[in-house]
N, C-alpha and C positions, 0 to 999 in steps of 0.2 A: 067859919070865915067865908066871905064874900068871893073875893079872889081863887079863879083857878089856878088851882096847881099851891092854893097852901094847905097844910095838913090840921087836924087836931090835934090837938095839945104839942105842936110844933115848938120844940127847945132848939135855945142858943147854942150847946153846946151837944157835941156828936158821941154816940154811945155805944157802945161795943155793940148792943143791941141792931141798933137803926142801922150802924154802919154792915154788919151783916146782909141786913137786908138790902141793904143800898148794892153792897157788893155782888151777890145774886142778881139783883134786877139786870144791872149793866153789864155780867157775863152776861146772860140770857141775849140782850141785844148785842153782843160780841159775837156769837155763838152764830147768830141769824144773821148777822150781817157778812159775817166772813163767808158765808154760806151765797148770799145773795151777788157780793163783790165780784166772782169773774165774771158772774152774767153780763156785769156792766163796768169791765175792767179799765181806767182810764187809759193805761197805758198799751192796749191791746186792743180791746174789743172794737171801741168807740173809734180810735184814729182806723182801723181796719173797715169798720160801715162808714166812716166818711170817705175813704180809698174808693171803696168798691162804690158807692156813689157815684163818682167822677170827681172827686176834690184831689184836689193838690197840693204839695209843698207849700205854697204860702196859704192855704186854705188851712191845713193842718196844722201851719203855726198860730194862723189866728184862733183854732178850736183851740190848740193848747196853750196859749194864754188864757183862754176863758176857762180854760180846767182849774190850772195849774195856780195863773194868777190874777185874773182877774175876781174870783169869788176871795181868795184873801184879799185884795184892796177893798170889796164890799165890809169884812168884817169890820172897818172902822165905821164903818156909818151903822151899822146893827151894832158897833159897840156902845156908844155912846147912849144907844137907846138902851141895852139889855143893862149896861151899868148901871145903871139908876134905878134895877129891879131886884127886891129883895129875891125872887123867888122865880126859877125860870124854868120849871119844868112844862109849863104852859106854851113856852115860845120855842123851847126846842123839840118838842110834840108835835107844835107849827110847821116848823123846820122839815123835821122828816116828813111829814102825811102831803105837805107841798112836793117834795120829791118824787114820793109813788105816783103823783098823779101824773106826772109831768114823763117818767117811765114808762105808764101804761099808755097816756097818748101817744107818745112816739112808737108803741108796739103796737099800737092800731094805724098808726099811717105806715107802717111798714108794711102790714100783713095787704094794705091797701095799694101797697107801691106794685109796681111791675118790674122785672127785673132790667136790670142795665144801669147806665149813668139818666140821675133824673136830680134837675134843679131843684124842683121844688122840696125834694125831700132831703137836699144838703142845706137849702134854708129851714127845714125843718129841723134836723140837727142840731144844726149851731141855735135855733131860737129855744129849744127844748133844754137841751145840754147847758145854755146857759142859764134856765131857770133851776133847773137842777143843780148847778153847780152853785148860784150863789144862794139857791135858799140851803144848801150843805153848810155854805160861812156861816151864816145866822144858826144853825142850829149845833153847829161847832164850839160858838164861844160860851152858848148854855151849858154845854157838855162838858169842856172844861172845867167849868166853874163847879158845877155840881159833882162832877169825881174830886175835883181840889176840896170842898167842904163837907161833902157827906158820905167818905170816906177814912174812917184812922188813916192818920200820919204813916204810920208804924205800916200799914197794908197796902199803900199804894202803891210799891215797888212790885211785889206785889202781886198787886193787882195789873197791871201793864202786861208783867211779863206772862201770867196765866193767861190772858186777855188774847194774846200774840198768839200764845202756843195754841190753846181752842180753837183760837181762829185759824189758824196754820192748819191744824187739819179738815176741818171743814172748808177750808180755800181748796186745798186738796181731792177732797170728793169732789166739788164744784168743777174745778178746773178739769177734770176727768170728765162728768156730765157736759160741759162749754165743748170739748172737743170733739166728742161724739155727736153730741148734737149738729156743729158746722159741718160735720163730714155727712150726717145722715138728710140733713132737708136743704132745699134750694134755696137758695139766696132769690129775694130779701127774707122769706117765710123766716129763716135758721135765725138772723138778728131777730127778728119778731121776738122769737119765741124767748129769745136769749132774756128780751127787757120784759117780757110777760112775766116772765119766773123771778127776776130780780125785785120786779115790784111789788110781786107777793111775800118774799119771802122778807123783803125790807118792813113791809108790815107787819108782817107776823115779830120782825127783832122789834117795833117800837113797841110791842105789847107792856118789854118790860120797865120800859119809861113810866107806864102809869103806878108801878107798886115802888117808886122812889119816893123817898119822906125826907124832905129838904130839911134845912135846919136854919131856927133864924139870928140873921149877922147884923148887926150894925153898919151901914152906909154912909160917905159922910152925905152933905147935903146935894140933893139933886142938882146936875149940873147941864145947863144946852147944850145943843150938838156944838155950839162955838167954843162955849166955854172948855168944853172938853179935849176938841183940836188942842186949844190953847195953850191944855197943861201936858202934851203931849211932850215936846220939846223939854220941859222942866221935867218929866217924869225920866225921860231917857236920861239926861243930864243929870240927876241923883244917882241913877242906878245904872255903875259901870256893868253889872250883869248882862241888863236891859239890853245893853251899845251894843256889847258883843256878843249877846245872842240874837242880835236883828242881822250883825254882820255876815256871823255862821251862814244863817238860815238864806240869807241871800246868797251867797257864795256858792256853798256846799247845796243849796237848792236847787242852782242851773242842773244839776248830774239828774236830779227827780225831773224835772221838766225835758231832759234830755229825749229819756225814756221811748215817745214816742218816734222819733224822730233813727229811731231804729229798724222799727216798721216800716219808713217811708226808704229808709235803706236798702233796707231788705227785699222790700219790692223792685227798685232800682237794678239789683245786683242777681235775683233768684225769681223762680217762681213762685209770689207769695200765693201758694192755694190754701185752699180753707184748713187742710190738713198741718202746713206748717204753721199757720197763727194758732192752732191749737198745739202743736209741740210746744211753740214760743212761750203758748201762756201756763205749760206744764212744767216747762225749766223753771221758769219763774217762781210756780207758786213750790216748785220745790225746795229751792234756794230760802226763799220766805221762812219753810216750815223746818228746814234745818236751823237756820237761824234762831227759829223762834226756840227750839227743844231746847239749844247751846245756852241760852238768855233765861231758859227757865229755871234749871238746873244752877245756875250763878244768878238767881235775881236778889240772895241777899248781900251777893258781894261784889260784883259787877259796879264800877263809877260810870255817871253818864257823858262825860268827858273822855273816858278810855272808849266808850262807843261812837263817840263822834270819830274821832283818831280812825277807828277804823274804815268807819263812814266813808269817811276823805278816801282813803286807798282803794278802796270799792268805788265810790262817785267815779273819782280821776281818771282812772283804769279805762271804766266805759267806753266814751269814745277813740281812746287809743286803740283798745282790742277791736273795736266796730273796723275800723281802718286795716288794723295787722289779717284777721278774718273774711274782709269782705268778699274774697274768692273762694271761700269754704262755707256750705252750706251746713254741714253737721255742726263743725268748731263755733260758727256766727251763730245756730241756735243754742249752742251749748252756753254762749258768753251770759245770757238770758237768766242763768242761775247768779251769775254775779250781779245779775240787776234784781234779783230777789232781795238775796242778801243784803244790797242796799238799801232796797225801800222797806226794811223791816229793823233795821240797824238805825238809821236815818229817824223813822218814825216814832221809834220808843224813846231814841234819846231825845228827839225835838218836845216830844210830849212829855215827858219826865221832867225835864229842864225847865219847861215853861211853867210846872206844877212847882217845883221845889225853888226859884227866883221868885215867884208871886207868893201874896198873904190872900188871905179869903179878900179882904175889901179892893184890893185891883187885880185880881186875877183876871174878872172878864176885860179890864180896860186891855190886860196887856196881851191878852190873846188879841182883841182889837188891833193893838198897837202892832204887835206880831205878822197880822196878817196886810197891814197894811206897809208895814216896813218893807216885804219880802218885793222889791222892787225888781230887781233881777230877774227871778221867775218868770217875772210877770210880763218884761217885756224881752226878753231874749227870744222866749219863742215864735213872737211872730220876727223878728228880725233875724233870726237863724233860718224862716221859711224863707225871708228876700235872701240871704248871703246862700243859701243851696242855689237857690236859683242862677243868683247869678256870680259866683265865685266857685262854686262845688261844694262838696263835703268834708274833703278833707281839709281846708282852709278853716271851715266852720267848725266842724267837730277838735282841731287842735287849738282853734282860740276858745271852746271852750272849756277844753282840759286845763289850761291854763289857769282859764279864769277860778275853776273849782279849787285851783290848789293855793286859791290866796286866804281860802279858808283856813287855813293851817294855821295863821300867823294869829287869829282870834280865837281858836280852841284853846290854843294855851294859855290866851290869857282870863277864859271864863272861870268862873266861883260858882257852883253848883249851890248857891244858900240865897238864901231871901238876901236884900239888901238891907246894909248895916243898919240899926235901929229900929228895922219894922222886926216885930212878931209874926213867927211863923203857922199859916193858920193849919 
């Protein structure tokens, strides 16, 4: 076959065989990637080199919309396109080797930078970060699709939760090496080095992208980027899953986009030296890796509904504790564990959910549709950098406690099943 990224004698249907192999390949890049993650931790690293730049609260909510949400509003424009492809191993290859490069540039203008606040290197961020962030969407909605069809059914639970724990401890080692490192080299060199290593080590996880053996699906007929918007409205409208997991992910999302905006706290309230954004990001990936152990241990009997429930408690929490702590420098890094716990609880069950409401032939549209729904995210956080500014923190952080717990009223009403009358792929 013509086409990169199709295989020989490539079957319709997945076999305990391929699925094996499939399984292996995507731990491999689990394994590497969770490895590569603190270097280039969104919630730590990245707002902490835009800080020590010279950016600010609303600088910080504009990077974290471009983190958080503006590369999901890109996935509706890559979905449309990836929808229409039998076979995406070719684009989500794209996906990543776009990212390394975009890592290493940024780790050569830093080793290039001088130390202090310098302009051009906080336009260099934000223009780097956002190519890195939205070529992540496009190689996101491949990577869904391709665990959703070239994986058993039966393994993909799983598969998630092995995936987690691997990665948990490998985040672990990492987070140990990230902190040692801040504390041993001068700023800018210590970020340098930080994306130098990330972007190695992110290539070394796509390695195992190339020994994936797709399977081939039936599509219906190719459809424009118009036509596709089009049926977007009809799609959520058939499928009350759909509604209420676009609602969730909005909701229960602001708490993940919160995140940073803890750092910017932090700094505010303590001395942020390089030694506490390395505790910060050690509570965290602590929290992560307990989580992930508890999840692997019940990943055959764990519902993804019972983890959102707790999501919510963990999300909500957040900016209340930030506020109750703010004059306690050990308690405020300790809360840092409960923001593990969330982005690991949050992440399996968003990802789970989004795999068992899709069928192989719209699973990429609805990651699409997913990533473009999550509205919320997307703009809170530069509007929480104006409302610090000029209201404070605690006005901002209890509206948006609030707003996290209106999630509550759509978990209950989500169905963890394909929607009625399609085939589960």
């Amino acid at each position: 076959m013509n086409e990169f990224g199709k295989e020989e004698g490539m079957r319709s249907t997945i076999t305990e065989k391929v699925s094996r192999l499939n399984y292996k390949a995507l731990i491999w890049h689990g394994v590497f990637l969770s490895l590569a993650s603190n270097f280039m931790d969104v919630d730590t690293i990245i707002p902490s080199m835009l800080l020590n730049a010279g950016g600010n609260a609303v600088m910080l909510g504009i990077l974290t919309t471009i983190m958080v949400g503006g590369s999901s509003l890109m996935q509706i424009v890559f979905a449309g396109f990836l929808s229409n492809r039998n076979h995406k191993k070719s684009m989500l290859l794209t996906g990543i080797n776009l990212r390394v490069v975009t890592l290493l540039l940024l780790a050569l203008i830093l080793f290039l930078t001088t130390p202090g606040p310098s302009n051009m290197l906080i336009l260099s961020i934000f223009l780097l970060i956002s190519v890195f962030s939205f070529s992540g969407s496009f190689a996101n909605i491949s990577y869904i699709d391709i665990v959703g069809k070239c994986i058993m059914e039966k393994d993909r639970k799983r598969f998630f939760s092995v995936k987690q724990t691997i990665g948990s401890v490998g985040i672990l080692i990492s987070a140990v090496t990230v902190r040692q490192l801040l504390g041993a080299l001068s700023y800018p060199e210590n970020y340098g080095t930080l994306l130098l290593s990330a972007g190695f080590l992110l290539l070394i996880a796509s390695l195992g992208f190339w020994k994936i053996k797709e399977i081939d699906i039936k599509l219906p007929k190719r459809k424009s980027f118009k036509e596709f918007l089009a049926l977007i409205p009809e799609q959520i409208a058939r499928d009350p899953n759909l509604k209420f997991y676009l609602l969730i992910i909005n909701f229960l999302g602001l708490a993940l986009s919160f995140i940073p905006f803890m750092i910017l706290y932090a700094k505010s309230n303590f001395d942020l030296s390089f030694s506490m954004i390395g505790n910060i990001l050690l509570f965290k990936v602590a929290g992560m890796l307990l989580t992930s152990l508890v999840l692997y241990r019940r990943s055959q009997t764990f519902e993804y509904r019972n983890l959102l429930y707790f999501s919510f408690i963990c999300g909500a929490s957040l900016p209340v504790l930030s506020l109750i702590f703010s004059s306690n420098q050990l308690a405020y890094q300790l809360i840092f564990i409960l923001a593990g716990v969330f982005v690991t609880t949050f992440r399996i069950a968003k990802n789970g959910i989004l795999v068992e409401i899709s069928t192989n032939e719209n699973r990429a549209s609805y990651a699409g549709i997913a990533g473009t729904g999550s509205i919320l995210p997307t703009v809170f956080p530069l509007v929480s950098g104006i409302l610090i500014s000029v209201l404070g923190y605690s006005i901002t952080f209890i509206t948006l406690a609030l707003l996290v717990c209106v999630s509550l009223i759509f978990i209950g009403k989500l169905r963890c099943k394909p929607a009625e009358g399609e085939k589960h792929g």
